[in-house]
C-alpha positions in Angstrom: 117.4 173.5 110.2 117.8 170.9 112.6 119.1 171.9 116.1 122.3 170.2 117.8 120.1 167.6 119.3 118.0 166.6 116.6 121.8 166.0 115.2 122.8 163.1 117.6 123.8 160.6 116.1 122.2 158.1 118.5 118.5 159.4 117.5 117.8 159.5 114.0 115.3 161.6 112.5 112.2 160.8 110.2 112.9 163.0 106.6 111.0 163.2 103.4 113.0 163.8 100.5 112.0 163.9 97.1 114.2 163.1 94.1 112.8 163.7 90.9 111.5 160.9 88.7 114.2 161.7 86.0 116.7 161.0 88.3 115.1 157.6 90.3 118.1 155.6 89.1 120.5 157.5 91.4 118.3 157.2 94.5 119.6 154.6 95.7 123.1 156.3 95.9 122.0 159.4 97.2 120.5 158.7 99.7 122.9 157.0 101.8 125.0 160.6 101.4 122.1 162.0 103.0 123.0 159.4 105.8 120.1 157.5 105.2 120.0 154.6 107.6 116.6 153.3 106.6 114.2 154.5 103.3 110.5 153.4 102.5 109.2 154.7 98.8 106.4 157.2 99.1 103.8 158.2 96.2 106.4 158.7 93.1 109.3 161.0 94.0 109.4 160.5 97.4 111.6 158.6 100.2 111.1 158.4 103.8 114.0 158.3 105.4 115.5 158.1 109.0 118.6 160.2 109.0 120.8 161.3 111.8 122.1 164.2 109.8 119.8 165.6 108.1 121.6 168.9 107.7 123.2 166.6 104.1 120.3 167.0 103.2 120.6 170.8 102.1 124.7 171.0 102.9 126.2 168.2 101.1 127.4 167.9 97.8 124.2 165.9 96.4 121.8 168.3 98.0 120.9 169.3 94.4 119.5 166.1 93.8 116.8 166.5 97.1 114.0 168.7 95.0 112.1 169.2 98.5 112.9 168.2 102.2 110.5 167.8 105.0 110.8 166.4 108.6 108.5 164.2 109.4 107.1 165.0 112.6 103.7 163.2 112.2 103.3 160.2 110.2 100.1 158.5 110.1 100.4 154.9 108.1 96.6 154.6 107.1 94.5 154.1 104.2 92.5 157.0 103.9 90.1 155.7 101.1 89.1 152.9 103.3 88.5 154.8 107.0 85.8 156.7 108.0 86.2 159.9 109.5 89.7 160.3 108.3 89.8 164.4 107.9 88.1 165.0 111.6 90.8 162.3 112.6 93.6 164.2 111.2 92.3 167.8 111.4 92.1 167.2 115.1 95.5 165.1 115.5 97.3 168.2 113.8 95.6 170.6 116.1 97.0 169.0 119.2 100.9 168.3 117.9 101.0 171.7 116.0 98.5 174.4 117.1 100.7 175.6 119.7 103.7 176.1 117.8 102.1 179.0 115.2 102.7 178.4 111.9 103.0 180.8 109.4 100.8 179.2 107.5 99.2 175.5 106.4 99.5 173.7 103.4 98.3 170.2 102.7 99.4 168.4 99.2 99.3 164.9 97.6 101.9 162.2 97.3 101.0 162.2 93.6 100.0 165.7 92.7 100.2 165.1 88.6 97.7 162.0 89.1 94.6 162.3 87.4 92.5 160.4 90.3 90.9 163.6 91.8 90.1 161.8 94.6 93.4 162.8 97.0 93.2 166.3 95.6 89.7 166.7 97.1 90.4 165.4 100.4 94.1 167.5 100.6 91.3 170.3 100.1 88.9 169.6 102.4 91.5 168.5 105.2 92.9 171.7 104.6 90.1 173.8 105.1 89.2 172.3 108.8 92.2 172.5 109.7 92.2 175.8 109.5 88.7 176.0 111.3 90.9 174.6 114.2 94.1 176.8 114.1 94.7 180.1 114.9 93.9 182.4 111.7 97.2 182.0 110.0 99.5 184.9 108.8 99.0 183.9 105.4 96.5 182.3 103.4 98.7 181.8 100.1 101.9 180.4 99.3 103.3 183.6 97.4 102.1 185.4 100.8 104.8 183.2 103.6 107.9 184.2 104.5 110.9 182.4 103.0 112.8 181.8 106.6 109.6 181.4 108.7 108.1 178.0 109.6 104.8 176.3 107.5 103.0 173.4 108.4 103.6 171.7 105.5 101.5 168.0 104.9 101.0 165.3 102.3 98.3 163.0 102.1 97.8 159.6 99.7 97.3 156.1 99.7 100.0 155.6 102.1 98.2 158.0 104.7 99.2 161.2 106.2 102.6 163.0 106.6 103.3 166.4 108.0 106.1 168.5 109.3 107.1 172.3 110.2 109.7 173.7 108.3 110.4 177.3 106.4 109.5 177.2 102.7 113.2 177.8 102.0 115.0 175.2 103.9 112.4 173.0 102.2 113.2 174.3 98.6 109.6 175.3 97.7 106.8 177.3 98.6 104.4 174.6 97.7 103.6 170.9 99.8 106.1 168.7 97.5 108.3 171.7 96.4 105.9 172.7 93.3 102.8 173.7 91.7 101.8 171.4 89.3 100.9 173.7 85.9 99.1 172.3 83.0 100.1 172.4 79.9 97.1 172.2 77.7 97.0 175.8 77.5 95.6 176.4 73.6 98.3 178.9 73.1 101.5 177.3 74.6 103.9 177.1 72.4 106.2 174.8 74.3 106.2 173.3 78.2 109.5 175.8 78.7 106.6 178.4 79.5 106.3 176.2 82.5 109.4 175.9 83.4 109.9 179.6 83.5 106.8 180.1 85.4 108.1 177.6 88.3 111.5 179.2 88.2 110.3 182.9 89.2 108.0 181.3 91.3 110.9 179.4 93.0 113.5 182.5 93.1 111.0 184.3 95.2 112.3 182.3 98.0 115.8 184.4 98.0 114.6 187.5 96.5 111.5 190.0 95.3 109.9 189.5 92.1 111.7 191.4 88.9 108.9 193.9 88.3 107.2 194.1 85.3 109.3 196.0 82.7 112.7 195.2 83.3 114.6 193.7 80.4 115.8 190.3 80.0 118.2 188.9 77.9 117.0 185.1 76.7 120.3 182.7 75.0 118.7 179.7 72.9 115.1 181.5 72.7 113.4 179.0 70.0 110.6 178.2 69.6 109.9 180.9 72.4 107.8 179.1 75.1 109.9 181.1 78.4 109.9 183.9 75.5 105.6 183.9 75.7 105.8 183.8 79.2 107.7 186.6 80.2 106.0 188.7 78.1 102.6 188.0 79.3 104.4 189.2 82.5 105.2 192.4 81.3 108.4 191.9 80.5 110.7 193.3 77.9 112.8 190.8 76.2 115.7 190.4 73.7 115.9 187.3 72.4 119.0 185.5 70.3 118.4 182.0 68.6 119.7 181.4 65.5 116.3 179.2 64.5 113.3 181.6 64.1 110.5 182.2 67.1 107.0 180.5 66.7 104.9 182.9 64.4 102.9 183.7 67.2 105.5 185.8 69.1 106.0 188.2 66.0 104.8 192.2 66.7 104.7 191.0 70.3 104.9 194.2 72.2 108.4 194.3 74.0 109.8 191.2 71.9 113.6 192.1 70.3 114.3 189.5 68.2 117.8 188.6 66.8 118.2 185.8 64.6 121.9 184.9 65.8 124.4 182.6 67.2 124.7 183.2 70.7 128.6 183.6 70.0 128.3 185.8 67.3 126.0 188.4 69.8 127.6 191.7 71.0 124.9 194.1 72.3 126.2 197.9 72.1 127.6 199.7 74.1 124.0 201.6 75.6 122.7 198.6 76.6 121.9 196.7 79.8 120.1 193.8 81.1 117.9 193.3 84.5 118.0 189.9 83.9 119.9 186.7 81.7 117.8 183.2 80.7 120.1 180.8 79.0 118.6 177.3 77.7 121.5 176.7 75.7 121.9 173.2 74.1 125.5 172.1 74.2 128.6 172.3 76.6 127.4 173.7 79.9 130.7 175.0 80.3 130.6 176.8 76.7 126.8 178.1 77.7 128.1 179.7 80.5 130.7 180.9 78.8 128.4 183.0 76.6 126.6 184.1 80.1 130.2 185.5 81.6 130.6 187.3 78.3 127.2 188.7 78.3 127.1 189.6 82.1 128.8 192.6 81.3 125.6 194.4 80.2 123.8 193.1 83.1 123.2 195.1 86.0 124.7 195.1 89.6 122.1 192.6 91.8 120.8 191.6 87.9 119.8 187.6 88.1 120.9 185.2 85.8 118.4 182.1 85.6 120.9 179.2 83.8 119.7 175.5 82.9 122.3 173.2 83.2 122.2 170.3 80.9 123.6 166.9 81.5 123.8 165.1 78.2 125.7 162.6 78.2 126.2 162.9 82.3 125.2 159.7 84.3 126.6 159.0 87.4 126.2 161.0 90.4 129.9 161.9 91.1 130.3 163.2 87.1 126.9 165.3 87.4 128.4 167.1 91.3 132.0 167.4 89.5 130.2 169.9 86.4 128.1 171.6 88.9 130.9 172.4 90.6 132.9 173.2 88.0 129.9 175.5 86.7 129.2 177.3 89.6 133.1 178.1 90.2 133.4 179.4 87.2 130.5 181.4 87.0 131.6 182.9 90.9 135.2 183.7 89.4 133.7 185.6 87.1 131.4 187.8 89.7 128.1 185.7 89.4 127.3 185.0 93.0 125.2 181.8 93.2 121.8 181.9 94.5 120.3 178.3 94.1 120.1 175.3 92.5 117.1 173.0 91.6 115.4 170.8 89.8 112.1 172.3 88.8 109.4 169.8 87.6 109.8 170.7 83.9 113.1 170.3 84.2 114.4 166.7 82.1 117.7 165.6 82.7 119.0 169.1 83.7 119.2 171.5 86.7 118.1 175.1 86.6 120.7 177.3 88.3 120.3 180.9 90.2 123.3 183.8 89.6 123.1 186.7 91.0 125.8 189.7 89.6 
C-alpha cells in the first residue's frame, strides 16, 4: 500500500491498472473513481494512470473492476524492437533503482501476454534472466514460491517500452506480471475453457490461503459439460457434482467423480455428508445461485471455501454491476460466508468469480 506521503494530494503517483477487455467500455468511468487525473492506454488491458489516491484502487467500490495494480516506479518510453542493447540497458537501470531494496523475487511479463508475436515473450525472458545475474539471489525463483504480503519486482515490457514497480503479489491481485498466467486451451482433452478458469482461480486463492490438498471433497452447482469438473480431478480431488444436463462422456468411471443428474434446487445431500469446498457456475439469478450456495453451506465445513461466479446478464452500467456485488456479498456474510476476494480471472466473460470462506 501506499504510505501517507505517497497519498498527498499535491504529488500524484504513476499506477498501472488493468481492466479487462470485457469490460473496456467502462474504463473510462472507472478510472476517474480511481482518481485518475491523467490515463495513457498500454498494450490491451492496461491504463497508466497518475493518481493521488491510489489506495481506490484496491478500497473503493470499483476496485473489482482493476484485475491487477502496479506502481510505476520506472517507466522507460522506448521502442525496444528498434534499440540496440535494450536488455543490458534495462537489466542495468533496474539494478541501480531496485537492487537495494531486496525483493522477494523478479518477474518480468508482456503488455500483451495472449499475442502470438513471440518476439516480446523472448525478450521478457531473456531480460529476466540478467537481471537476475545482477541481483542478489532472490528468495524465490517461482511465482507459487513468494509470499503473498511481501514485495516483488514486478515488470512489463512491449512496444511501448519498459514498466516496472515493487509491490506484494496480493495488493497487486496476482502472483503473476499482469495478474495471470496465460493457459492454453488446445489441450486435446479439454472439454471446455472452465478447466481454465478453475485452474486460475486456485491459483489466485493461494494469495489468502494454502492450497486444498488433494482429496478433499468439493461440491460443483451447474457441473455441465464438466470442464472445472476435469480439472479438479486431475488434481486429486473428490467431487460431487449436480447439473441437471449430463457430463461430457469422458468424465464417466472417473475415479472420485459423484454424479447427480439434478436441479440444483431439488439437491439435499444427507445428513452424513460434508463438503471441503463449494464451485457454483450457476446460470441465472446471482441472487437465486447464491441462494442454493447458503442452503448448501450447511454441509460445508468450518474454514470450507466457496469459489462463486457471479454473472451479469443483462448488467451494464458500472453502478448496477457494484449495487449486485454488494448485494451478493451481504447476503452471502449474513448468512456466515466471510468474503475472501473478488476478481476477474482471464476466462472469466462478462462475470466476476467470488471468494467465501465459512
Amino acid at each position: 500500500m501506499a504510505s501517507a506521503a505517497e497519498n498527498d494530494l499535491t504529488d500524484p503517483k504513476p499506477w498501472l491498472v488493468r481492466i479487462p477487455g470485457v469490460f473496456a467500455e467502462l474504463a473510462a468511468g472507472v478510472l476517474p473513481r480511481f482518481g485518475a487525473l491523467s490515463s495513457m492506454r498500454l498494450g490491451q488491458d492496461y491504463d497508466l494512470i497518475k493518481t493521488a489516491t491510489p489506495e481506490a484502487i484496491q478500497q473503493s467500490d470499483v476496485s473489482i473492476f482493476a484485475q491487477w495494480n502496479l506502481p510505476l516506479e520506472h517507466t522507460w518510453p522506448c521502442a525496444p524492437r528498434k534499440m540496440e542493447g535494450f536488455i543490458e540497458k534495462a537489466a542495468q537501470t533496474l539494478w541501480r533503482k531496485f537492487g537495494s531494496r531486496h525483493p522477494q523475487g523478479i518477474f518480468i511479463g508482456t503488455l500483451q501476454p495472449a499475442s502470438q508475436d513471440k518476439y516480446y515473450k523472448t525478450l521478457a525472458s531473456n531480460l529476466r534472466g540478467r537481471v537476475l545475474q545482477l541481483f542478489p539471489k532472490s528468495a524465490v525463483n517461482t511465482v507459487e514460491e513468494q509470499e503473498a504480503t511481501a514485495q516483488t519486482l514486478f515488470c512489463l515490457v512491449g512496444k511501448e517500452g519498459l514498466f516496472a514497480g515493487m509491490q506484494s503479489p496480493r495488493a497487486s491481485n496476482g502472483f503473476y506480471p499482469g495478474g495471470s498466467k496465460f493457459i492454453a486451451l488446445d489441450a486435446p482433452n479439454a472439454i471446455s475453457r472452465a478447466g481454465a478458469k478453475i485452474a486460475e482461480a486456485l491459483h489466485y486463492l493461494l494469495l489468502y490461503r494454502p492450497a486444498l490438498a488433494p482429496g478433499c471433497h468439493w461440491l460443483e452447482l451447474g457441473a455441465c459439460p464438466g470442464g472445472m469438473t476435469s480439472e479438479l480431478l486431475a488434481r486429486g480431488h473428490r467431487v460431487t457434482a449436480i447439473d441437471r444436463a449430463p457430463l461430457d462422456h469422458r468424465l464417466h468411471g472417473r475415479m472420485g467423480l459423484t454424479f447427480v443428474l439434478e436441479d440444483v434446487a431439488a439437491f439435499h445431500p444427507s445428513a452424513e455428508a460434508s463438503y471441503d469446498a463449494i464451485l457454483s457456475d450457476l446460470n441465472g439469478s446471482p441472487m437465486e445461485s447464491m441462494a442454493q450456495v447458503i442452503r448448501l453451506s450447511g454441509w460445508l465445513r468450518t474454514g470450507g471455501v466457496v469459489v462463486f461466479t457471479l454473472k451479469l446478464a443483462g448488467v451494464e452500467s458500472i453502478d448496477d454491476t457494484c449495487a449486485l456485488f454488494g448485494r451478493v456479498v451481504a447476503m452471502a456474510e449474513a448468512a456466515g460466508l466471510r468474503k475472501i476476494a473478488a476478481t476477474h480471472l482471464t476466462y472469466n466473460r462478462h462475470e466476476f468469480t467470488l471468494f467465501l470462506e465459512r
